[in-house]
N, C-alpha and C positions, 0 to 999 in steps of 0.2 A: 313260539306256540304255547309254551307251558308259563310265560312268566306271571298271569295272575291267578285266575281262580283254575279249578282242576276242569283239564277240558274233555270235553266226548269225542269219542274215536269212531272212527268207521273200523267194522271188522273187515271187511277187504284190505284194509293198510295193514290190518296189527297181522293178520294172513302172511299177507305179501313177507312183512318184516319177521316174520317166523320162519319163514321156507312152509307154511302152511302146518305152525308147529311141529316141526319134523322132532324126531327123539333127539337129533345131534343139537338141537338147540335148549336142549330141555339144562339147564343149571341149578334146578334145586326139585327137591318132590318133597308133600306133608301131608297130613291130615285135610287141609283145608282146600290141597289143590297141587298144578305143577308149577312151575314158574322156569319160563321162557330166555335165552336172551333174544331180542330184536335189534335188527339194523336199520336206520331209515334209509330212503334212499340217498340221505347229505352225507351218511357214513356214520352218524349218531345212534349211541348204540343206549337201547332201554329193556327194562326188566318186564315180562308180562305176568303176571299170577292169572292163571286158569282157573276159577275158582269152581271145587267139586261140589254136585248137588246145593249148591246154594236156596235156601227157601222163599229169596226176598220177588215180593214181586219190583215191576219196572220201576212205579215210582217210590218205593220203598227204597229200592237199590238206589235211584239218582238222589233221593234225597240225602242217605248217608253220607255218598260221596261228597256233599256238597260240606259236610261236616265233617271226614277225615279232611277233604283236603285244605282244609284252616286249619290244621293241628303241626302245626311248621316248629321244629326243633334242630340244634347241628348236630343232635345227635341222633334224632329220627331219619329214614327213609321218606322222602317226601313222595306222595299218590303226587302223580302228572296227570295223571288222568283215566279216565276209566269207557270202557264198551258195554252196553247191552244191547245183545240178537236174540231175540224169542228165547229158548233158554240161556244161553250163552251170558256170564258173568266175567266181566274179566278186568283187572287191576295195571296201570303201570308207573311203573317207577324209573326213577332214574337207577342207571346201571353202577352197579358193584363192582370194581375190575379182581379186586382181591378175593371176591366169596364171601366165602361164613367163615367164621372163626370155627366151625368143627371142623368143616374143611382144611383150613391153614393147619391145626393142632391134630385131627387125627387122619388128614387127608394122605391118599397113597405117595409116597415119596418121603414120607417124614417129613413133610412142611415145617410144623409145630418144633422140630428138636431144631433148627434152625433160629424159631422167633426168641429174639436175645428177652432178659425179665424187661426191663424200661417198657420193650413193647409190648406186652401185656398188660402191665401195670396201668399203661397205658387205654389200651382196650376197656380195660376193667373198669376206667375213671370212667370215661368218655358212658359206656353205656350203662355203668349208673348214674349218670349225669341223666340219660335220655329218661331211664324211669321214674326216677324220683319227679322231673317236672310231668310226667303222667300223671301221677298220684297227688302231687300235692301242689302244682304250678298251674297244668291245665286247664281250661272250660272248654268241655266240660271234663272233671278229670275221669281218668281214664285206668280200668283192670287190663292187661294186659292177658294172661291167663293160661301162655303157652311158652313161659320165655323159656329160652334154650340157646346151644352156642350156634344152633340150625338158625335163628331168628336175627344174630348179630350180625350186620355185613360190614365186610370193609372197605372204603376207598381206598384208591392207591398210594395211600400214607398213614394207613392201618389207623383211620380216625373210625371210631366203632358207628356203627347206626342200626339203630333196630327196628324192625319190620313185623310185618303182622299183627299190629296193634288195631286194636277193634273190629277185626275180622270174625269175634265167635257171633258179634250181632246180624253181617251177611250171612251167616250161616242158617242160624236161625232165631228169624225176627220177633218172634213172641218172650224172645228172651230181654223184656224191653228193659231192666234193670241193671244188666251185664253182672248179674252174679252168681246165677244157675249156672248149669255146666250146657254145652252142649249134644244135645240128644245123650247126657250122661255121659257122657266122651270127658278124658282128665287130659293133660296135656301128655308131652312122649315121655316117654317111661323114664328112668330115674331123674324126672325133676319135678315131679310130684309130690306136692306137701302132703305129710302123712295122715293128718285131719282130712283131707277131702274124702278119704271114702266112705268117713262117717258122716260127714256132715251135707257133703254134695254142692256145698256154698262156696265160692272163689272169693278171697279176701285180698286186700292189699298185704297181708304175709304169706300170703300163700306166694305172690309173684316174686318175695323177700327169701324163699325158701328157694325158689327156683332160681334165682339169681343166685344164691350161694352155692349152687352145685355147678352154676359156669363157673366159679370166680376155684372150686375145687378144681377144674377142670384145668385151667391156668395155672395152675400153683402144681399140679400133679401133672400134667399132661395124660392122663388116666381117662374114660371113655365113662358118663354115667353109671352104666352097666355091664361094660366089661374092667377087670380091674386088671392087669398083665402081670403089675408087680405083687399081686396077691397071691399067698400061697395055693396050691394047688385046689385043696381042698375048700377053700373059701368060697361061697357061692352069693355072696351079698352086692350090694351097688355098693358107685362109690363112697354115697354116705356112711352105710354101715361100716366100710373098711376105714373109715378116717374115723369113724365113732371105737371100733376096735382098737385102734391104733392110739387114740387118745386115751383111753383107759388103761392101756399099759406103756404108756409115756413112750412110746415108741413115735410121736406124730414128725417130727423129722424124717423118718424114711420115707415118709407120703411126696415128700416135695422131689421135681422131677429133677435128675441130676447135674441136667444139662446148664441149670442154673444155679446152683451150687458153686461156691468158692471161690467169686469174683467179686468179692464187695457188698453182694446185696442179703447177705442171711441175716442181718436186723429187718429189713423192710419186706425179707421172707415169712417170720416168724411174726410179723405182726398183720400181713395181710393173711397168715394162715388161720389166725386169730377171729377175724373177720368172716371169713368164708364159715367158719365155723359157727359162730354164731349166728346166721343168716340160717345156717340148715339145722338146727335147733330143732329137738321136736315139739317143743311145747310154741306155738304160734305166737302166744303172749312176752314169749321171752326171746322174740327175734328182734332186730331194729329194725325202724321204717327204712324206709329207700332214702328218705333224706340223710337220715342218721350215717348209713352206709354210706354214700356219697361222700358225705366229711370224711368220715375214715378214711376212707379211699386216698381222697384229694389229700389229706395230711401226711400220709404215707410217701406219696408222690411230690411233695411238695416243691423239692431241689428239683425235679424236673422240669417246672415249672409249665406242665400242661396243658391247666387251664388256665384260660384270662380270668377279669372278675365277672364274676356269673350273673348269669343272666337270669338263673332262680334265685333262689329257691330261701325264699326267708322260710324261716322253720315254723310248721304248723302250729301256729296260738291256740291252744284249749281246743283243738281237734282230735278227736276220738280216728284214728285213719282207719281201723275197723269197722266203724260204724258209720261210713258217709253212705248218704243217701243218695247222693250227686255223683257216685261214679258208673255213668250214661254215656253212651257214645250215641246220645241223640240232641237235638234243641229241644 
């Protein structure tokens, strides 16, 4: 059904494969809407995104679709396909068996004190792999502008793919640029680059800022904005507490302990390095997402992760601030 272009659903199926969206099927909630699992009736199982208040009309919505779904990466989420019913917006994907990475890291059970570093490291590679060819590989390329560890899914060999990419234009379609915000909407709270409140404009470091506070989230097992191993009185996110902590050479204690003293505190202290730089608050002084990508991959490299890539020649005399091309339209 789904192997070429992104196909149109009937909402009686996507109903049916919902339990008629019941709550027991519900696997993720956001900003942008719910998301579903569904069963078909073969036993295949897909993701739905509900998508909330959407502004686009019909053929506005079909025609996006017809442009996420050419946007095919292995580290993307690939659109299968999509439903419109007089209001009714709705997305799907193939199914995640693993979740989200906040899930895995701060999900009930202590998932996360379980995931050894390799898999992280992991994680981390893989879904800067997927941004960086947003940014600098794609056509058309693509802001992302809500990433978070809610947006990373994993298949069931913790290979990362990230989700909700180009969704702030269903939202709202006069945003035909992709780099106003949404109805002034920033993305969820501690992974917002500190420039948007001034500026209102969404940059490719801004999505560089927001990628650094997953890649903190990995390296700390620590919560955006709750900090646990902060002291009492501390009332900052987790950027500020790793910015504290850096200032008085204390940044060692940030790292979670669970990965501590098994061989990998060089490839700790250099991926902490990273995260760090990424959440920088001067924008100018972050790395692009390709940049971060080699990092990463270099870091990684005895694990031998990636094959050879399928990006990402490094941007020739491109300003990634200043592209005018980053559309999620033809």
């Amino acid at each position: 059904m789904f192997e070429k272009s992104v196909s149109k659903m009937k909402l009686s199926d996507l109903m049916k494969a919902t339990d008629d969206f019941s709550n027991e099927n519900i696997i993720g909630t956001g900003r942008t809407g719910m998301m579903y699992k569904a069963t078909l009736p073969d036993g295949t199982s897909l993701a739905i995104k509900r998508l909330q208040d959407s502004q686009q009309s019909e053929n506005q919505f079909v025609s996006e679709m017809a442009t996420l779904g050419n946007v095919r990466h292995q580290n993307l989420v690939s659109l299968l396909g999509y439903c419109v019913a007089k209001k009714e917006r709705l997305l799907v994907y193939k199914y995640m068996p693993k979740g989200t990475l906040y899930d895995q890291l701060h999900g009930s059970g202590a998932q996360g004190k379980s995931m050894e570093w390799p898999t992280r490291l992991k994680i981390s590679i893989g879904a800067a792999k997927g941004l960086a060819w947003l940014h600098h590989s794609c056509n058309p390329r693509i802001l992302h502008r809500n990433i978070s560890s809610k947006c990373i899914l994993l298949d069931e060999d913790y290979e990362p793919k990230i989700s909700d990419f180009g969704l702030a234009r269903l939202m709202n379609p006069i945003d035909t640029h992709l780099s106003t915000f949404v109805n002034g909407e920033f993305g969820d709270l501690g992974y917002v680059a500190p420039e948007y409140a001034r500026t209102l404009v969404a940059t490719p470091k801004g999505d560089v800022y927001s990628f650094g506070v997953v890649l903190l989230e990995l390296i700390t097992g620590e919560k955006p904005t709750q900090v646990s191993k902060a002291s009492e009185n501390f009332r900052g996110s987790l950027v500020d507490w790793i910015t504290f902590l850096s200032n008085t050479s204390l940044l060692q204690d940030a790292i979670d302990k669970s990965v501590i003293g098994k061989d990998y505190d060089s490839e700790l202290l250099q991926f902490m390095k990273v995260a760090c730089a990424c959440a920088l608050s001067g924008p100018k002084e972050r790395p692009t997402m390709f940049e971060v990508y080699q990092l990463l991959r270099a870091i990684g490299e005895k694990y031998h992760f990636t094959a050879d890539d399928d990006i990402l020649l490094p941007p020739l005399s491109i300003d990634a601030d200043n592209l005018d091309e980053l559309i999620v339209a033809k």
